[in-house]
LUMRO-408579 format. One record per residue (C-alpha): x, y, z. Coordinates in nm, 2 decimals, always signed. Example, Ala and Ser with C-alpha at 12.3 -4.5 7.8 and 13.67 -1.06 7.14 Angstrom:
<nodes>
NODE,+1.23,-0.45,+0.78
NODE,+1.37,-0.11,+0.71
</nodes>
This chain:
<nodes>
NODE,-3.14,+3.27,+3.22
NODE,-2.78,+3.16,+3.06
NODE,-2.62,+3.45,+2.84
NODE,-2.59,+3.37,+2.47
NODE,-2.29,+3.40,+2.27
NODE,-2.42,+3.73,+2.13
NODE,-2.48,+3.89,+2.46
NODE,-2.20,+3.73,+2.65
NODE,-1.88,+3.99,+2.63
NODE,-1.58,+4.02,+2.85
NODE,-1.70,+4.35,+3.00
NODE,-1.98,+4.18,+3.15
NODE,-1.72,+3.93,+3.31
NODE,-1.54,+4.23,+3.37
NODE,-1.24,+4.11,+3.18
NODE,-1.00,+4.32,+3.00
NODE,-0.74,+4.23,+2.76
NODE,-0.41,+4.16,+2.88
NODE,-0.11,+4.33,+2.63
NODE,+0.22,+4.50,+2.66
NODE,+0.25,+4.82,+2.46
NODE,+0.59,+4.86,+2.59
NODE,+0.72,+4.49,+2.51
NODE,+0.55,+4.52,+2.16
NODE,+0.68,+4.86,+2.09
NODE,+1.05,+4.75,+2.20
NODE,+1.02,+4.42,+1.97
NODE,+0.95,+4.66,+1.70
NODE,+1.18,+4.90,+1.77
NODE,+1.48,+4.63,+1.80
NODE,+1.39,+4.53,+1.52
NODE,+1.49,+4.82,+1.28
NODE,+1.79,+4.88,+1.46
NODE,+1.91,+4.51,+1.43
NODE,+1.86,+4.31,+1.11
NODE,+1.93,+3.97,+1.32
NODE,+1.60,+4.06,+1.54
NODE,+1.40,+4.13,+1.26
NODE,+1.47,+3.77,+1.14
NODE,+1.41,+3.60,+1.47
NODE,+1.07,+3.88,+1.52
NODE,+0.95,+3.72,+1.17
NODE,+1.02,+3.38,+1.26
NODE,+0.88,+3.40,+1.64
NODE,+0.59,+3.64,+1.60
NODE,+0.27,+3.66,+1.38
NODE,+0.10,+3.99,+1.26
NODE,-0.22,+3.88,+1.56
NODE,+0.01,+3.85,+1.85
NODE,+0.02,+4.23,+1.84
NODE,-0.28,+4.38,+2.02
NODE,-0.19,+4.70,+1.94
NODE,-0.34,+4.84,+1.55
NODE,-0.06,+5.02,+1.50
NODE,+0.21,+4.79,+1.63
NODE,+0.05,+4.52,+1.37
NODE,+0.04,+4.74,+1.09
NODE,+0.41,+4.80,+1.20
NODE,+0.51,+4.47,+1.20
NODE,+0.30,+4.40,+0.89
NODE,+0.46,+4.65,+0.67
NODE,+0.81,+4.52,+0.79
NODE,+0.72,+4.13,+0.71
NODE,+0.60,+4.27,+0.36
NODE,+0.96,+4.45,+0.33
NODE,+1.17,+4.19,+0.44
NODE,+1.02,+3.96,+0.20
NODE,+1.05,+4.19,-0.10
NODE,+1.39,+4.25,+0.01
NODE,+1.42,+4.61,+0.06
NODE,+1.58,+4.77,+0.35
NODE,+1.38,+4.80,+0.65
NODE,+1.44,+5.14,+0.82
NODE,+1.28,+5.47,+0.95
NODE,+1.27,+5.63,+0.58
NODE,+1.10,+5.28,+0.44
NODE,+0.87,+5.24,+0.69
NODE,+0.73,+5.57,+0.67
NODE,+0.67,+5.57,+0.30
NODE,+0.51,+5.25,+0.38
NODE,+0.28,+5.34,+0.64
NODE,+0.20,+5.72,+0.49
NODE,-0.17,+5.63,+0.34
NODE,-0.25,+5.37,+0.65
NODE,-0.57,+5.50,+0.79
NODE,-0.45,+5.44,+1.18
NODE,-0.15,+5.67,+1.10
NODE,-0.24,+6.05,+1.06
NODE,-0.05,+6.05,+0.76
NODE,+0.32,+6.07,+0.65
NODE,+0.36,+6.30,+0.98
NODE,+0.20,+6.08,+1.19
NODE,+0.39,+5.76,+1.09
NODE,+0.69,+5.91,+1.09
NODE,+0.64,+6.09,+1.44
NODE,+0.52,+5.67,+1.53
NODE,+0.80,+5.52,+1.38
NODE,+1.03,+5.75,+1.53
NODE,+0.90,+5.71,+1.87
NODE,+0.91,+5.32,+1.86
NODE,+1.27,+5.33,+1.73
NODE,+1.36,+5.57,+2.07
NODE,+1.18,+5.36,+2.36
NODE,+1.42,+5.05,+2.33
NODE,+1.53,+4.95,+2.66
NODE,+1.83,+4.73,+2.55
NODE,+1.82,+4.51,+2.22
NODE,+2.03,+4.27,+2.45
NODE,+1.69,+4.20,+2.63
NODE,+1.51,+4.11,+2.33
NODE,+1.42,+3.78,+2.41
NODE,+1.22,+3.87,+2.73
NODE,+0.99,+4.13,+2.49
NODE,+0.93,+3.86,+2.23
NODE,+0.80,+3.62,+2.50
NODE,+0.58,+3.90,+2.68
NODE,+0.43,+3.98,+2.38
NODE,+0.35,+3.57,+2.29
NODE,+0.23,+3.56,+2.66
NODE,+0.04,+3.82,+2.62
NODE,-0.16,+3.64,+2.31
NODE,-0.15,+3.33,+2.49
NODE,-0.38,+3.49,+2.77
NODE,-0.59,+3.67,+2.51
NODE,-0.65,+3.37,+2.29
NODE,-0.74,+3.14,+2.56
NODE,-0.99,+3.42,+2.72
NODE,-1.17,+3.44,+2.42
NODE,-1.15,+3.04,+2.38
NODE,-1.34,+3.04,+2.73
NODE,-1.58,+3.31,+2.70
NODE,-1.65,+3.12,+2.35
NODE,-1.72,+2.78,+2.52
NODE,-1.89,+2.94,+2.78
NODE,-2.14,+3.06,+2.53
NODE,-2.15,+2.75,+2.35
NODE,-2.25,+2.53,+2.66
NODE,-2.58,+2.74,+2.67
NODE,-2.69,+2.61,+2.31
NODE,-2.49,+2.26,+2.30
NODE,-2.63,+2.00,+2.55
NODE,-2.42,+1.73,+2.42
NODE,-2.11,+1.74,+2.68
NODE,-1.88,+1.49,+2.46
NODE,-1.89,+1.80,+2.18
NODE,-1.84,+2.06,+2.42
NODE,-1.52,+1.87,+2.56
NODE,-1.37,+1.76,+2.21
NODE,-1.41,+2.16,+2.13
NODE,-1.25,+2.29,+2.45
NODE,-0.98,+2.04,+2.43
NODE,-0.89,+2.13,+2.04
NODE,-0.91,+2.52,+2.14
NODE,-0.67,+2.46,+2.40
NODE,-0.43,+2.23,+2.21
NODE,-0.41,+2.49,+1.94
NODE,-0.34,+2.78,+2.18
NODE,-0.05,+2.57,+2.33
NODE,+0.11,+2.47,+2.03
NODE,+0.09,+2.76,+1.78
NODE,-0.15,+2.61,+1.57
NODE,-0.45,+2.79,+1.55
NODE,-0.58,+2.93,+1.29
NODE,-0.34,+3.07,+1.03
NODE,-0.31,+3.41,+0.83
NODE,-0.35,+3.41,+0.45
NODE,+0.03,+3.34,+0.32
NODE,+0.16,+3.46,+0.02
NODE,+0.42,+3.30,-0.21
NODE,+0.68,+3.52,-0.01
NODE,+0.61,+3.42,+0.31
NODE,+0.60,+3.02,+0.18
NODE,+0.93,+3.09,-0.01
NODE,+1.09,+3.14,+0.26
NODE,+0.96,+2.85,+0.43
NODE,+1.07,+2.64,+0.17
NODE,+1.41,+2.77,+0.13
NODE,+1.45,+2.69,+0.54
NODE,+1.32,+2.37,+0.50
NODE,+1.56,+2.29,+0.21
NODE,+1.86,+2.41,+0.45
NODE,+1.72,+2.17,+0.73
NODE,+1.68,+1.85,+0.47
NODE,+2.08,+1.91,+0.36
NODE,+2.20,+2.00,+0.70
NODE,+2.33,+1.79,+1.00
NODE,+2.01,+1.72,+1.16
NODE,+1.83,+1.62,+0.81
NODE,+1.65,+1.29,+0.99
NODE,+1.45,+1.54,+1.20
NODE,+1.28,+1.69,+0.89
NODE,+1.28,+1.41,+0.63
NODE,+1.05,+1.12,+0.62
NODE,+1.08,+0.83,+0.81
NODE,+1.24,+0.53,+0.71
NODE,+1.02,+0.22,+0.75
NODE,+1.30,-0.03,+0.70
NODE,+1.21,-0.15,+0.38
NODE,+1.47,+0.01,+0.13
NODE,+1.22,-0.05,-0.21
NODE,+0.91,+0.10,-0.02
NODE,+1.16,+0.39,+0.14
NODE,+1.24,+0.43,-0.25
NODE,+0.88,+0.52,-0.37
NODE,+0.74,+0.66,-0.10
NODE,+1.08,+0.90,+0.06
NODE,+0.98,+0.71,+0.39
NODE,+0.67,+0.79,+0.61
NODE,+0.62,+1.19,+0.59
NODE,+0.56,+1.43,+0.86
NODE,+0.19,+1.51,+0.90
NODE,+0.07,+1.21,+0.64
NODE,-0.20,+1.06,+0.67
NODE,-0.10,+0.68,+0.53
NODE,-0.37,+0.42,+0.49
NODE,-0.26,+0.05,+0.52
NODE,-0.55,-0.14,+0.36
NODE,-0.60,-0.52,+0.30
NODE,-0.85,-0.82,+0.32
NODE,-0.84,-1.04,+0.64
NODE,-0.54,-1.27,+0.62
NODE,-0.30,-1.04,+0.46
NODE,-0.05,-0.98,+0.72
NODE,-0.17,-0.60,+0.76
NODE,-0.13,-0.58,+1.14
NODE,+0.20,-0.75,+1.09
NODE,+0.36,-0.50,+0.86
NODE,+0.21,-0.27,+1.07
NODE,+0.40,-0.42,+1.40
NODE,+0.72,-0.48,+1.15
NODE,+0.73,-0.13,+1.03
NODE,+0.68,+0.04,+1.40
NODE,+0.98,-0.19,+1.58
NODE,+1.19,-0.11,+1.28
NODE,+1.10,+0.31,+1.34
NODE,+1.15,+0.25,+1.70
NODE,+1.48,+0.02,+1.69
NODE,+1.68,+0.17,+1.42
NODE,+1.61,+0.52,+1.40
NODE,+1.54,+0.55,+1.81
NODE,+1.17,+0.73,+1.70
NODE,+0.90,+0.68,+1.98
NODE,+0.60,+0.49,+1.83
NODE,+0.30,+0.43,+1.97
NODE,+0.04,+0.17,+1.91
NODE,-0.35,+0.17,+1.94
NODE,-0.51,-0.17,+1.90
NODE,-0.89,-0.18,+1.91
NODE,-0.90,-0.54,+1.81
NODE,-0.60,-0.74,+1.96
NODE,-0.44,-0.66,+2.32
NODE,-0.11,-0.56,+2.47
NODE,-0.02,-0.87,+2.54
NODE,-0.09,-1.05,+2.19
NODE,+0.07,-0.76,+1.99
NODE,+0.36,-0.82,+2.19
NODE,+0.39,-1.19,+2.12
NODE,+0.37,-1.10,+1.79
NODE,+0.68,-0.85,+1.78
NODE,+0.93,-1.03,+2.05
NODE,+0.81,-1.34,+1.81
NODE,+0.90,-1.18,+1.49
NODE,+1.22,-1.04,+1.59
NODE,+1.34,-1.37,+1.78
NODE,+1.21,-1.59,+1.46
NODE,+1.05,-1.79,+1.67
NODE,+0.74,-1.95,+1.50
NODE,+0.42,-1.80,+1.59
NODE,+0.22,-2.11,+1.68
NODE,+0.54,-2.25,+1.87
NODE,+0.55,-1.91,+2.04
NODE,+0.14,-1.90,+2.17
NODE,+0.16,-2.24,+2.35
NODE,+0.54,-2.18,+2.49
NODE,+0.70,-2.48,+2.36
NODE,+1.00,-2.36,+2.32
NODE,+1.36,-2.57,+2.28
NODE,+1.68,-2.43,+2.46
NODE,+1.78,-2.27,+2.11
NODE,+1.44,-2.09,+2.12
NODE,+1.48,-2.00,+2.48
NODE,+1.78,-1.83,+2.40
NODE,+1.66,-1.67,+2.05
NODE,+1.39,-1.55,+2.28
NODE,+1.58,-1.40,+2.55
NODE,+1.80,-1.18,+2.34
NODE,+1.47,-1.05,+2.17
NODE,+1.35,-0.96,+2.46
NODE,+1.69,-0.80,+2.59
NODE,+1.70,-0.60,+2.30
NODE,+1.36,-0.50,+2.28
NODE,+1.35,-0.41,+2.59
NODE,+1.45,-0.05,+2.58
NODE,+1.32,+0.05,+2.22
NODE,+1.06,+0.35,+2.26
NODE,+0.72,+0.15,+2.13
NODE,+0.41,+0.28,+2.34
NODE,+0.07,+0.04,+2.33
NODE,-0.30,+0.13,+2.39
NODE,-0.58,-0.14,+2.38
NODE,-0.87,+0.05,+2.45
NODE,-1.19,-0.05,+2.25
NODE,-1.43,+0.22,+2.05
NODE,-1.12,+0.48,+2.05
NODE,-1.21,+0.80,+1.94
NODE,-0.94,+1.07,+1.81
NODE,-0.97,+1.28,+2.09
NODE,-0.88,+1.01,+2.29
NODE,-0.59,+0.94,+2.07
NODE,-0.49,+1.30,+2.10
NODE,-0.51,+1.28,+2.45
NODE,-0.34,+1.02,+2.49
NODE,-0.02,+1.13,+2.27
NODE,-0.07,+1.51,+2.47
NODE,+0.03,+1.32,+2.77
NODE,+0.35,+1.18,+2.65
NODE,+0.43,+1.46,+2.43
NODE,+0.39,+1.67,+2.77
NODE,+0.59,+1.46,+3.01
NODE,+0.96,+1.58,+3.04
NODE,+1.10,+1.25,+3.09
NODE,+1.00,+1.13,+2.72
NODE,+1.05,+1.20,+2.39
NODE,+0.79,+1.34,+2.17
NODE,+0.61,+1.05,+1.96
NODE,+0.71,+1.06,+1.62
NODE,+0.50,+0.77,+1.46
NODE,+0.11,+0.69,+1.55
NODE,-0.02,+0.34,+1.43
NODE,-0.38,+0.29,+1.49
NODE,-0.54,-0.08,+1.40
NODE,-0.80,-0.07,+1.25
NODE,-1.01,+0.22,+1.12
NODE,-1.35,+0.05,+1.09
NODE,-1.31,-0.05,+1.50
NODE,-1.29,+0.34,+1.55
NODE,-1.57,+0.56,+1.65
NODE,-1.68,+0.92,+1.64
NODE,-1.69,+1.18,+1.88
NODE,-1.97,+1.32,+1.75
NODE,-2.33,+1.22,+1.60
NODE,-2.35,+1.12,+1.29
NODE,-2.65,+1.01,+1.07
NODE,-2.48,+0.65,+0.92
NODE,-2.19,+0.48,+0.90
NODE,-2.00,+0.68,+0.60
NODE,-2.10,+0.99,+0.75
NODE,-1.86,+0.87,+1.06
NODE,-1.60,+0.70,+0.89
NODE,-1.58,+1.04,+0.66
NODE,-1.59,+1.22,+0.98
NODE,-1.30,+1.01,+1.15
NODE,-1.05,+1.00,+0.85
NODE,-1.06,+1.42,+0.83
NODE,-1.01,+1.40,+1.22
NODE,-0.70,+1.18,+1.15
NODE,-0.59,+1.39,+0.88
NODE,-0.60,+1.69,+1.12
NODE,-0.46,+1.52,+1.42
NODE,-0.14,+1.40,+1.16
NODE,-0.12,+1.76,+1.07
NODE,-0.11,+1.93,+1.44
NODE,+0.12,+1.66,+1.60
NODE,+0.33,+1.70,+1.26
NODE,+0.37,+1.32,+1.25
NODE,+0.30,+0.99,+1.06
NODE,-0.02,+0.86,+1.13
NODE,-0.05,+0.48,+0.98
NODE,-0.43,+0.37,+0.95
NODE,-0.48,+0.01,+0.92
NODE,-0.85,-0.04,+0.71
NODE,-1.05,-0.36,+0.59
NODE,-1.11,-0.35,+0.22
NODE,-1.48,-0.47,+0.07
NODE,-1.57,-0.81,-0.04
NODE,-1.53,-0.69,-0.41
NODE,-1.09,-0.79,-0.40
NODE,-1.27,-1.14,-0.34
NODE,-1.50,-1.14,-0.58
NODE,-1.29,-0.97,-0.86
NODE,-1.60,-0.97,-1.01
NODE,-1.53,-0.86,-1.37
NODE,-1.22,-0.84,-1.25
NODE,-0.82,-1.03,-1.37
NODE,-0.73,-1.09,-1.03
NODE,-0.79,-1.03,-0.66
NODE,-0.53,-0.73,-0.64
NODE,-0.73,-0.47,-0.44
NODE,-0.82,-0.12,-0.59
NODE,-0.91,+0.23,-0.40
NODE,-1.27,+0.16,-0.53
NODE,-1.21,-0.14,-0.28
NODE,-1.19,+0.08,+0.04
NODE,-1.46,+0.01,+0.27
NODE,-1.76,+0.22,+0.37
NODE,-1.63,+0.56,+0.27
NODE,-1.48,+0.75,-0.03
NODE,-1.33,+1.00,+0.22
NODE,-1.07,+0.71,+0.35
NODE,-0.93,+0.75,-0.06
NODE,-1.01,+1.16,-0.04
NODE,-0.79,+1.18,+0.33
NODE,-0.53,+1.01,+0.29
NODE,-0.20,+1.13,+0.16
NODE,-0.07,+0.76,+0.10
NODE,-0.27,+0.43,+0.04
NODE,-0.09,+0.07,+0.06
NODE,-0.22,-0.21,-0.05
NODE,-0.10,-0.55,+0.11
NODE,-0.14,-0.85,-0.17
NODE,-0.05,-1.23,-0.16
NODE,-0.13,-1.44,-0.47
NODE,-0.09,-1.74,-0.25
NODE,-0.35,-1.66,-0.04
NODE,-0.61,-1.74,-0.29
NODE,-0.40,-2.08,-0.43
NODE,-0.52,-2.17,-0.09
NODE,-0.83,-2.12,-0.20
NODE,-0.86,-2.27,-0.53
NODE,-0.88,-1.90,-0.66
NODE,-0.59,-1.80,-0.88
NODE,-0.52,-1.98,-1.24
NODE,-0.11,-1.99,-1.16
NODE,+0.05,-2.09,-0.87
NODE,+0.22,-1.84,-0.67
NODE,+0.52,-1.86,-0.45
NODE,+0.40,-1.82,-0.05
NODE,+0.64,-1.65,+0.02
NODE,+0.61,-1.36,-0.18
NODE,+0.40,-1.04,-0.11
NODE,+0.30,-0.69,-0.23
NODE,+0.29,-0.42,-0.14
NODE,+0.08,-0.20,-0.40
NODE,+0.14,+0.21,-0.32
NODE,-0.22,+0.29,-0.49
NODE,-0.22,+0.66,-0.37
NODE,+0.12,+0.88,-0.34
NODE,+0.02,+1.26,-0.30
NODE,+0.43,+1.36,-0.27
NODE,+0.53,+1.12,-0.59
NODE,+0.49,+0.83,-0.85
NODE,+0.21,+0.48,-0.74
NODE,+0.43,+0.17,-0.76
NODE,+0.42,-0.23,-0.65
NODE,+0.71,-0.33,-0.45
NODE,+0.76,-0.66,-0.40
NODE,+0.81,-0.77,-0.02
NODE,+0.94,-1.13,+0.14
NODE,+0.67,-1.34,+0.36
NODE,+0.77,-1.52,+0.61
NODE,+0.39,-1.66,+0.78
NODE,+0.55,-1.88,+1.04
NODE,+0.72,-1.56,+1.21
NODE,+0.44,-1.34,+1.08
NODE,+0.72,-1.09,+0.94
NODE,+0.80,-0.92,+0.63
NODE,+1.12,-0.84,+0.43
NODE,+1.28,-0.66,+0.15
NODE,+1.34,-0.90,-0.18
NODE,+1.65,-0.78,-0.36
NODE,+1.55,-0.89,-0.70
NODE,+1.20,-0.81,-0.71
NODE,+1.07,-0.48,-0.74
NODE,+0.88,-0.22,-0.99
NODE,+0.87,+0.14,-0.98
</nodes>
């Protein structure tokens, strides 16, 4: 009969817990005899890495110092730790304290006790990540959940990001005081937001943030998949940034067509039946040679889920011959399905936008989510015009709820076509409406069309903010 996860414990795998007490007392004890490894030991290490109760109340008391700014020695410490229950009093923490500050091999050797002691909570946190999945396959018989669980446990453990103490303002003051020093420093464009190319939008929106989740919404025929396409060869051709691509609706092929076409301003329908003049010919072969090399990654699998996705981006991220992707575009959310059971449709699409807004959260990037609006931008029923609204977004309120950023892509002359706007507007003209902006201000900015290259650009004169 399988063990449950009550009866299940490492003694009865006869597992014990890996540590160090010497590599966790000399961190420690380096630490108050250098103020520059005390920085580094806050920076590196976390309050859990230290197996040892006393060594974390150590380390504790010391983080809670530093941030207060008081000095950071024998006599503090002490006074500190006096009324701590695992200390046998003032005696016993100073007898501790003065022990810890005795056994350093060599501060020189730092380094090598700050990595034992993260090894050593590596091991730890991935024993007790199998011993809890072991216990879990007992009770869960569906083997899709089992595997999206393992494969999150794991991806936290290897990149620091499981789950996280309770901060106070101290510890995110300091934070934001580094990040400050990074955003005005000489490597600023690894910490600030990405530009899309599109100085107006840039403007509003500070460029693509880190870890948003940004919703790119619009009824068929907007152009969404091209300013999608526009906006990922501009990340990966001017600022160098690898950006991958999932399509569930059009293939590798097609979506590139649609960039080499774009950036040789070749027209599209010229383009899909190859009738191309010698001027084209050329136009197209130095597209081509310059796209050649730019870092854009493609993935036309049908029915991805975000583990997949995650996957997926894992093994680049992992591979030592590429750089890390720094931009995710996935077309389109409503093509997407869940890894796990859900009762109806909302209930997925609410449980695939909070995936998404995890995943851009972990992998610390941009992740651009294309979405089909309702029938109701059409209808403007009791509505002045077709210009979407978040009450618009298909199938869920969690797609409004999850995201960080919502564009809206708008073109009056869309309707002209269809007998449904009173004024006639110019066709090549567009909008793009920020209807959500959790770091700033909602705006329109106004955006050039050009349909016959399927491209969009930035129009000088016309813009709101």
């Amino acid at each position: 009969m399988p063990q449950t996860s009550q009866s299940l414990s490492l003694a009865s795998l006869g597992i014990q817990m890996p540590y160090s007490m010497q590599a966790e007392q000399s961190v420690l004890g380096a630490a108050l005899m250098d103020g520059s490894v005390l920085n580094r030991a806050i920076t590196e290490l976390a309050p859990e890495m230290f197996y040892s109760e006393q060594n974390r109340a150590v380390f504790m008391q010391m983080r809670e110092l530093f941030a207060a700014s008081e000095a950071v020695d024998v006599i503090t410490l002490v006074d500190a730790l006096a009324l701590d229950e695992r200390f046998d009093g003032a005696d016993g923490a100073k007898i501790y304290i003065a022990r810890i500050a005795e056994t350093v091999p060599s501060i020189s050797n730092v380094d090598s006790y700050i990595r034992i002691v993260q090894e050593k909570y590596q091991t730890r946190c991935l024993i007790e990540a199998a011993r809890d999945i072991l216990a879990r396959s007992a009770e869960e018989p569906d083997s899709d959940i089992l595997l999206e669980s393992a494969e999150q446990r794991l991806y936290e453990i290897r990149s620091g990001q499981g789950k996280s103490p309770v901060k106070t303002l101290n510890d995110t003051i300091l934070e934001v005081i580094a990040t400050m020093q990074n955003l005005s420093g000489k490597d600023r464009d690894k910490y600030a937001g990405i530009p899309t190319g599109y100085r107006y939008l840039d403007t509003v929106l500070t460029g693509l943030g880190r870890s948003d989740l940004i919703i790119l919404a619009a009824r068929p025929g907007m152009g969404k998949t091209s300013f999608a396409l526009n906006i990922a060869t501009n990340v990966a051709r001017q600022q160098r940034i690898p950006t991958i691509i999932f399509s569930l609706e059009m293939t590798c092929e097609q979506l590139t067509d649609r960039i080499i076409s774009s950036a040789a301003g070749i027209d599209a329908q010229t383009f899909r039946i190859g009738q191309l003049n010698n001027s084209e010919w050329n136009e197209f072969a130095a597209a081509t040679s310059t796209l050649y090399n730019i870092p854009i990654y493609m993935d036309d699998s049908s029915g991805v889920t975000v583990p997949e996705i995650k996957a997926k981006i894992r093994q680049i991220d992992q591979d030592p011959a590429r750089e890390k992707i720094g931009l995710v575009i996935i077309d389109y959310l409503q093509l997407m399905q869940s890894a796990r059971r859900t009762e109806n449709r909302v209930q997925e699409i609410s449980e695939i936008t909070r995936s998404l807004k995890l995943m851009a959260k972990e992998l610390n990037v941009p992740v651009m989510v294309l979405s089909q609006l309702s029938r109701a931008a059409e209808k403007a029923s009791g509505r002045s015009d077709h210009r979407p609204q978040l009450s618009d977004l298909r199938d869920s309120g969690s797609i409004e709820q999850d995201a960080d950023v919502v564009l809206f892509l708008y073109r009056a002359a869309y309707y002209n076509a269809q007998g449904g706007e009173e004024e006639q507007a110019n066709e090549n003209e567009a909008e793009c409406i920020v209807a959500k902006n959790r770091h700033g201000e909602t705006s329109t900015v106004r955006l050039g069309w050009d349909g016959a290259h399927t491209r969009f650009t930035d129009l000088d004169a016309y813009h709101e903010y």
